[in-house]
C-alpha positions, 0 to 999 in steps of 0.5 A: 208486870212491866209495861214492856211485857203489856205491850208485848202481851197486847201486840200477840193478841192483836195478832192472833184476832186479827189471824183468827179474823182472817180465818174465820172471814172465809167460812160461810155458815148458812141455812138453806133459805140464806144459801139459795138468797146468795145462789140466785144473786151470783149464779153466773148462767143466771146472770147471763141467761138475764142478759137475753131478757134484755137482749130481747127488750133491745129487740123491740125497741128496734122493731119499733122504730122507723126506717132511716131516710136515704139521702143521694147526691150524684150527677156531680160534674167535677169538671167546667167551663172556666170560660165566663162567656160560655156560662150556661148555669148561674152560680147558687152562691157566690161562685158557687154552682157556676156551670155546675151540675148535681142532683140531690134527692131523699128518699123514705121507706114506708112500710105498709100492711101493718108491717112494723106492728107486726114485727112489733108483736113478733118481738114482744113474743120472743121477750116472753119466750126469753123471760121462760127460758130464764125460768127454765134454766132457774128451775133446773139448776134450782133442782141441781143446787137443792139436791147437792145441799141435800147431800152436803147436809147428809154428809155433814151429819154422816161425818158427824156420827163417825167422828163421834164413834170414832172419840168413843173407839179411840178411848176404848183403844187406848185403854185396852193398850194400857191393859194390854201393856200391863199384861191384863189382856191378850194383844188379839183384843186390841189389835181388832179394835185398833182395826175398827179404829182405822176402819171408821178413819178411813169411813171419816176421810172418804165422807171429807172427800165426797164433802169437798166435792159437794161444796166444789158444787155449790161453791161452783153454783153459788159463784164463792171464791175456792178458798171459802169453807161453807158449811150448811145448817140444818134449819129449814131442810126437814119436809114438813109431813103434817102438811101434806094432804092428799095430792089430787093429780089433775089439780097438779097437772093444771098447776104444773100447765100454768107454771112450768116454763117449757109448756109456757115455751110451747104456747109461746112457739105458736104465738110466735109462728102466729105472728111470723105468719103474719108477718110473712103475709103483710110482705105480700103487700109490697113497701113504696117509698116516697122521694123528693128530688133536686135537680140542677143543670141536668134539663129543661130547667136549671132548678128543678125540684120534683117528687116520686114514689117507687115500689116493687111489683108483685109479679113474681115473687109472692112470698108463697115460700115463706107464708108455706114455711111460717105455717109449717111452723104454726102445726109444729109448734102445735105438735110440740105442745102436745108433746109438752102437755103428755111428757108433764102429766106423765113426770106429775104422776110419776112424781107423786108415785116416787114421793108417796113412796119415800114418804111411806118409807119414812112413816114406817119407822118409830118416831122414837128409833133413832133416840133408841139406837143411840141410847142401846148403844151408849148402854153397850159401850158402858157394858163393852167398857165394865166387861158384860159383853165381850168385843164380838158382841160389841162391835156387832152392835157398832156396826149395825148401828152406823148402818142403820144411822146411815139408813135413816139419813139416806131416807131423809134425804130420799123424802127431801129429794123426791119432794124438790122432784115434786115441786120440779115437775109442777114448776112450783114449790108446793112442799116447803 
């Protein structure tokens, strides 16, 4: 072989790994654990939902911080004497200040009542309530983004089934044509597994457009560029069924009390209503404000320094208003949690119910159906094909066997469902 063929030979290899690279660079092949990692790193509502976090931090540090003095210079007179005979104020500097008059004066607000440690704990309640509404918007897109992979992966093993029926029918077709062409069988035979043939293409391309809306799901969920292929591996999708023990409920509802986010909202409301209250109360106790002033030219004096104190008087406005409206606020937020507390034993409950349900579904089926089915099938594809059952009795079978092929797939993901509404509803993931 020339050197000029090598090279030749060595450049279209080059270019079909460097094309096979480029393929295989946008398909994403996870698990379920290694699926949720790059979820919870590039969702883009959890990254901004963080951002509140911090804004609330900000919040208070500002709390935290005293009011900026006030600085005043007025009484500036533009307009004086150029007559140096008629000097009344001598200059400060120079020429300076010379028959010049202005005052200058500094003023600080001093919040009084324990204002600024109460404004301080109001803040410090709205950062925790901004940490559990980033729990509650993780939960609830957790859920959302579990159940789709739950269905992509039913999908992929559905499609997988057909595709693999639809090799075997294709087979069968092609060797009743060769017999039908050479005049062995009737054309009636042929055309109705043809018929089936198209039948299951068609089942094939209706799963591939459910898949493709299921990945725009995650993909969505998962912040992937459009072009990326992901695919799903089964491993660490399957409920374990060996570990589950009987659920005590109260011991649930309790769990659920101490992790879901909307029932850490509502004690959150009252410790936050608790705290306005306060507040509101101290603004009863009116701010005063110290002052230390500079006068010049204005009186008696021609360099006059002097202090004050100023404040409002409580004549009219107590803050009756909004003491009624901060504890107004307390007896909703108290109202609320009640609320909370009955719609989260009611959601335990009902989803215990629901997976017990699932759960029993499942138990009730052999362990050894589904090995079955597809042995009983093979068996009567290799009957179909040695001519010991006729094409009625074979498609029959076909047919019952991707219905129940599609039941117990429905049924796995029911039982994976459910439990992700399990750990949904008590705020923690107690069925892995």
């Amino acid at each position: 072989m020339s050197h000029k063929i090598k090279a030749n030979l060595l450049l279209i290899t080059c270019i079909i790994l460097c094309f096979n690279t480029s393929f295989t660079q946008d398909k994403l092949i996870l698990n379920k654990e290694e699926a949720e990692a790059v979820f919870l790193r590039n969702n883009l509502s959890l990254l901004a939902e963080n951002l509140s976090i911090s804004k609330a931090e900000a919040r208070l540090i500002q709390a935290k911080v005293w009011p900026n003095p006030t600085f005043t210079l007025d009484q500036v007179n533009l307009w004086k004497s150029q007559v140096k005979e008629q000097e009344v104020v001598p200059p400060l500097m120079g020429d300076f200040g010379r028959n010049q008059q202005f005052g200058i004066s500094i003023e600080q607000l001093i919040l009084t009542a324990g204002k600024r440690r109460k404004l301080m704990a109001l803040e410090q309640v709205g950062v925790e309530q901004s940490k559990q509404y980033f729990e509650e918007v993780l939960r609830n897109l957790k859920i959302e983004f579990r159940a789709q992979l739950n269905q992509l992966n039913y999908l992929q093993t559905y499609k997988s089934i057909y595709e693999k029926q639809l090799t075997s029918v294709k087979q069968l077709t092609k060797s009743y044509k060769n017999q039908v062409d050479a005049g062995f069988l009737n054309k009636g035979e042929y055309i109705r597994l043809k018929a089936v043939w198209l039948d299951i293409l068609n089942d094939i391309n209706n799963l591939e457009n459910e898949l493709n809306e299921v990945e725009y799901n995650l993909k969505h969920l998962m912040n992937l560029p459009a072009s990326t292929q992901f695919e799903l591996k089964p491993e660490g999708l399957a409920v374990n069924i060996d570990q589950l023990i009987e659920f005590d409920i109260s011991a649930l509802i309790d769990t659920a009390k101490n992790n879901r986010p909307e029932y850490q909202i509502s004690k959150l409301h009252e410790d936050f209503a608790q705290s306005y209250l306060a507040v509101e109360r101290a603004e009863r106790v009116p701010n005063f404000s110290l002052i230390g002033e500079y006068d010049r030219g204005s009186g008696i004096y021609t360099d006059f320094i002097g202090f004050g104190v100023a404040m409002d008087l409580p004549v009219f406005n107590r803050n009756k208003g909004n003491i009624r409206i901060a504890e107004l606020e307390i007896q909703q937020a108290q109202l609320n949690q009640q609320f909370a507390t009955s719609g989260i034993e009611k959601e335990v409950n009902l989803a215990v119910l629901q997976f017990r349900k699932a759960l029993k579904f499942i138990q009730q089926i052999d362990s050894d159906y589904e090995n079955d089915l597809d042995h009983i099938l093979n068996a009567y594809t290799l009957n179909f094909k040695n001519k010991n059952i006729d094409l009625i009795q074979y498609l029959d079978f076909l047919e019952a066997y991707l219905e129940n092929k599609n039941i117990l797939l429905q049924s796995a993901v029911e039982l994976r469902n459910k439990a992700e509404e399990l750990n949904y509803a008590i705020g923690k993931d107690i069925i892995k």
